[in-house]
C-alpha positions as protocol buffer text, in pm:
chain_id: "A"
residue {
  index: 1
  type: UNK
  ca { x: 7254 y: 9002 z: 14708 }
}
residue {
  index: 2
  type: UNK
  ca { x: 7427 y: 8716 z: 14878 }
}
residue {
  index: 3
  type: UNK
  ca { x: 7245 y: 8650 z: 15198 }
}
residue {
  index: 4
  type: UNK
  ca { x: 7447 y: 8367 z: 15441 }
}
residue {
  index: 5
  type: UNK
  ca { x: 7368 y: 8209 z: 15784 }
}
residue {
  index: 6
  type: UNK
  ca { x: 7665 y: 8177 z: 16016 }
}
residue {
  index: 7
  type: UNK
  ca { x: 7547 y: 7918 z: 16303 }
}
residue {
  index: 8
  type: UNK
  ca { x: 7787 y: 8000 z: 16595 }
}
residue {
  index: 9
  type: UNK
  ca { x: 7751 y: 8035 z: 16960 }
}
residue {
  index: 10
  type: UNK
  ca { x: 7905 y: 8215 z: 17249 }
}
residue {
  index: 11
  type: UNK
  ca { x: 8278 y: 8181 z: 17361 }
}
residue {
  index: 12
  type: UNK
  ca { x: 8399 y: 7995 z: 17006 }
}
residue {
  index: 13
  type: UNK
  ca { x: 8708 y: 8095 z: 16882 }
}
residue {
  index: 14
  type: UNK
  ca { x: 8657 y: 7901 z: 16543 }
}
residue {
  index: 15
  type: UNK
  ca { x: 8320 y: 8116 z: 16537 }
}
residue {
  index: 16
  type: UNK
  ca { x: 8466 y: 8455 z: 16601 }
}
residue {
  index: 17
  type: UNK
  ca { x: 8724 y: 8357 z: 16333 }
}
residue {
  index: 18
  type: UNK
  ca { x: 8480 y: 8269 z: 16077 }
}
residue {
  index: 19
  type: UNK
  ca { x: 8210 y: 8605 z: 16116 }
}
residue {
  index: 20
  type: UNK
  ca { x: 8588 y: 8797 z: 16078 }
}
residue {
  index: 21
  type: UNK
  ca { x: 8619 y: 8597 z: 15727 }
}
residue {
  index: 22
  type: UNK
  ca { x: 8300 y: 8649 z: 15632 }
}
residue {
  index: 23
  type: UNK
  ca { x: 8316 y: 9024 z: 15723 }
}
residue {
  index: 24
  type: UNK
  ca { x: 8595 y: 9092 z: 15508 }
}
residue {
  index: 25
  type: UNK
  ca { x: 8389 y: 8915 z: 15219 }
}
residue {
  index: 26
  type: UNK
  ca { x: 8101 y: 9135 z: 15271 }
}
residue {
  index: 27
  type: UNK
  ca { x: 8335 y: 9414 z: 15149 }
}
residue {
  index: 28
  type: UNK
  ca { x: 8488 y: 9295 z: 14916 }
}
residue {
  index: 29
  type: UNK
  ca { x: 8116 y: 9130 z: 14743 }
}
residue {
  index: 30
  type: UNK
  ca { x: 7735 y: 9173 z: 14726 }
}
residue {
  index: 31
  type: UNK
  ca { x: 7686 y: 9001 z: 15075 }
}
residue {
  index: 32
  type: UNK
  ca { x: 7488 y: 9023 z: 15390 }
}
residue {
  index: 33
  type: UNK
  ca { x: 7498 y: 8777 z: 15637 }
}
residue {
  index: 34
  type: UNK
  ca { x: 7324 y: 8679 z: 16007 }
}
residue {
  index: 35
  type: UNK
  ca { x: 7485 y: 8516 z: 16311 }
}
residue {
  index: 36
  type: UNK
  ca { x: 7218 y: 8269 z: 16467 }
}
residue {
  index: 37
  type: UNK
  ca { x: 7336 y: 8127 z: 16829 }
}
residue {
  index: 38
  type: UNK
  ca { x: 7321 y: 7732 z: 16813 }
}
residue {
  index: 39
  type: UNK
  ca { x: 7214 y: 7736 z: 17179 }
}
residue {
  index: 40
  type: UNK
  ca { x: 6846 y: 7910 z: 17135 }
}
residue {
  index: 41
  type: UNK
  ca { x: 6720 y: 7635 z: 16939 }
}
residue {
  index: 42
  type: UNK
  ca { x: 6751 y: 7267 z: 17039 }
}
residue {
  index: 43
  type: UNK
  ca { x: 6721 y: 7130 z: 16686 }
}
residue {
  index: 44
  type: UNK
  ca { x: 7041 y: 7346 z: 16561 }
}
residue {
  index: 45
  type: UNK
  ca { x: 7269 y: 7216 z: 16869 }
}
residue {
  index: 46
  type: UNK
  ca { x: 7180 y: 6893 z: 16817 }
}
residue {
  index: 47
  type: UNK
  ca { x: 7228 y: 6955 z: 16439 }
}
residue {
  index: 48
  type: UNK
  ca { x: 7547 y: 7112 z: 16391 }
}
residue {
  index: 49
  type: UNK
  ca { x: 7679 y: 7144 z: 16791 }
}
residue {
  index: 50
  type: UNK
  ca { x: 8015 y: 6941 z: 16709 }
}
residue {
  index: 51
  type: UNK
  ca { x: 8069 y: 7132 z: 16328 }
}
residue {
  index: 52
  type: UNK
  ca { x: 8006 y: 7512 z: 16431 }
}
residue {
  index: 53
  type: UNK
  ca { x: 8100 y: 7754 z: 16312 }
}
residue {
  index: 54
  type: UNK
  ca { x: 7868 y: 7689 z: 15997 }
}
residue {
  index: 55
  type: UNK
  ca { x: 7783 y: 7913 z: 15699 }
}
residue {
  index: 56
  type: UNK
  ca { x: 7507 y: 7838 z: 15540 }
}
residue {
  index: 57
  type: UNK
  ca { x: 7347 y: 7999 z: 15181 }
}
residue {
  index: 58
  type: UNK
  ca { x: 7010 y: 7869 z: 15099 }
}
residue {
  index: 59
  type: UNK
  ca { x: 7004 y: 7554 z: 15297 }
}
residue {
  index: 60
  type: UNK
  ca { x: 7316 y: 7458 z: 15194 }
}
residue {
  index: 61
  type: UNK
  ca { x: 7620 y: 7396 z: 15420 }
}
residue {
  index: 62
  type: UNK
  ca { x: 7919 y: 7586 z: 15246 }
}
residue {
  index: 63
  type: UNK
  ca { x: 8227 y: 7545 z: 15483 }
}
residue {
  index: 64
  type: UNK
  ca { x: 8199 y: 7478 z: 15850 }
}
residue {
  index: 65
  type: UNK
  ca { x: 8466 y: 7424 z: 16149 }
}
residue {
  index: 66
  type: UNK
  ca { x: 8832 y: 7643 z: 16048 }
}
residue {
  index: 67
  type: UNK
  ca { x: 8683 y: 7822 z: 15815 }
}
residue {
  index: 68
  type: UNK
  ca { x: 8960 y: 7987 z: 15524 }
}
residue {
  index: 69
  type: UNK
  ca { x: 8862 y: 8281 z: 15329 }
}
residue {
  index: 70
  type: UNK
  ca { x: 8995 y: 8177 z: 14995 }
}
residue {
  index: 71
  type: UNK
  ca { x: 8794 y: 7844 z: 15057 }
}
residue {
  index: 72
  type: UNK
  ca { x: 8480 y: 7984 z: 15109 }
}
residue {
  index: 73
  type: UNK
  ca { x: 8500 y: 8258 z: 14865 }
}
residue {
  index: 74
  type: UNK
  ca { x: 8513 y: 7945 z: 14607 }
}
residue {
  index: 75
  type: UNK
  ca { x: 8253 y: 7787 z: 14769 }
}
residue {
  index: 76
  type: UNK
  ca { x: 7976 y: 8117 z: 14721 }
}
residue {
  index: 77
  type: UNK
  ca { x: 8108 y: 8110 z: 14395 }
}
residue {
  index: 78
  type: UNK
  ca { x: 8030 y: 7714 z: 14349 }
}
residue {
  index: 79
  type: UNK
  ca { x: 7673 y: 7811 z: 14461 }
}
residue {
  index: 80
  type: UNK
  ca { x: 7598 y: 8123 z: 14397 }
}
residue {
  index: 81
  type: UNK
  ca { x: 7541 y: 8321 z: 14034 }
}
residue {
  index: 82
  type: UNK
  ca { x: 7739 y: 8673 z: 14100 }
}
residue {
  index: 83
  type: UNK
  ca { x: 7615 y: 8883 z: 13868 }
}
């Protein structure tokens, strides 16, 4: 199971955009993922406020701002052992 982070917040087209993309991967692949609001933690706005929306798998940034789906299926591929 492919488990990702998607840091977004509220009113963000690019973020609405990117949970759509990552939707459509979820059926099509082993994948789960969890939307985490920038603006309930400090540290994350101050981290990745002017790159959101961000998916993240295992700590590790995998695409972030206009997300493409064909980008970011290579990239879980890149990182991540499908079996």
């Amino acid at each position: 199971m492919i488990n990702l982070t998607v840091y977004s917040r509220e009113n963000c087209h690019l973020c609405k955009e990117a949970i759509q993309l990552v939707e459509e991967l979820s059926r099509e692949m082993d994948l789960t993922f969890k939307i985490v609001d920038i603006h309930c933690d400090d540290a994350l706005v101050e981290k990745y406020g002017l790159m959101i929306p961000v998916i993240e798998y295992a700590g590790k940034e995998l695409a972030y701002g206009r997300v493409k789906k064909d980008f970011l299926s290579k990239r879980i591929h890149e990182h991540v052992r499908i079996e």
